[in-house]
C-alpha positions, 0 to 999 in steps of 0.5 A, spaced: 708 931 844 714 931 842 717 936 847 715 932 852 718 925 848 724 930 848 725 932 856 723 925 858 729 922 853 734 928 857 731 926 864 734 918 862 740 921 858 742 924 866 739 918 869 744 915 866 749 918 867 749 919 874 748 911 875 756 911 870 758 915 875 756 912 881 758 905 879 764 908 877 765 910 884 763 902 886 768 899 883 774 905 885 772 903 892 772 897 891 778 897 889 781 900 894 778 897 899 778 890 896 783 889 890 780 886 885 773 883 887 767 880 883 762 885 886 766 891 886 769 890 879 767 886 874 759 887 876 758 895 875 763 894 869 757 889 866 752 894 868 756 900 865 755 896 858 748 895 859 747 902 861 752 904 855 748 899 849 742 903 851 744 910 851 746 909 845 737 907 843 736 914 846 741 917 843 738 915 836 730 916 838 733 923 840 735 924 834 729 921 830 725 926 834 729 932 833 728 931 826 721 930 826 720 936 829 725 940 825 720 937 819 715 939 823 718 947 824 720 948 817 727 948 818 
């Protein structure tokens, strides 16, 4: 149980990381494109933060999990 608790934990953890990078891509382009533009920039900026807060809640239930299974282990 907990393994599987754990692939899907580092499946959402790449998930998110590839949104970052793609939202980054959004707002270089943008601005490039457009200068300083509402939807290039300060809209994936927002939704970077939002994905950030909750990485940050996968992070901490990915570290009760290893604990629970290092207990479980022995070591």
């Amino acid at each position: 149980m907990s393994n599987e608790v754990q692939n899907n934990i580092c499946r959402s953890q790449t998930i998110e990381r590839l949104s970052d990078r793609l939202l980054a891509g959004v707002m270089i382009y943008g601005l490039v494109k457009n200068g300083f533009g509402l939807v290039y920039t300060a809209i994936p900026l927002l939704i970077i933060a939002v994905i950030m807060k909750s990485g940050q809640s996968i992070q901490a239930r990915l570290n009760v999990v290893r604990a629970e299974m290092a207990g479980r282990d022995g070591g």
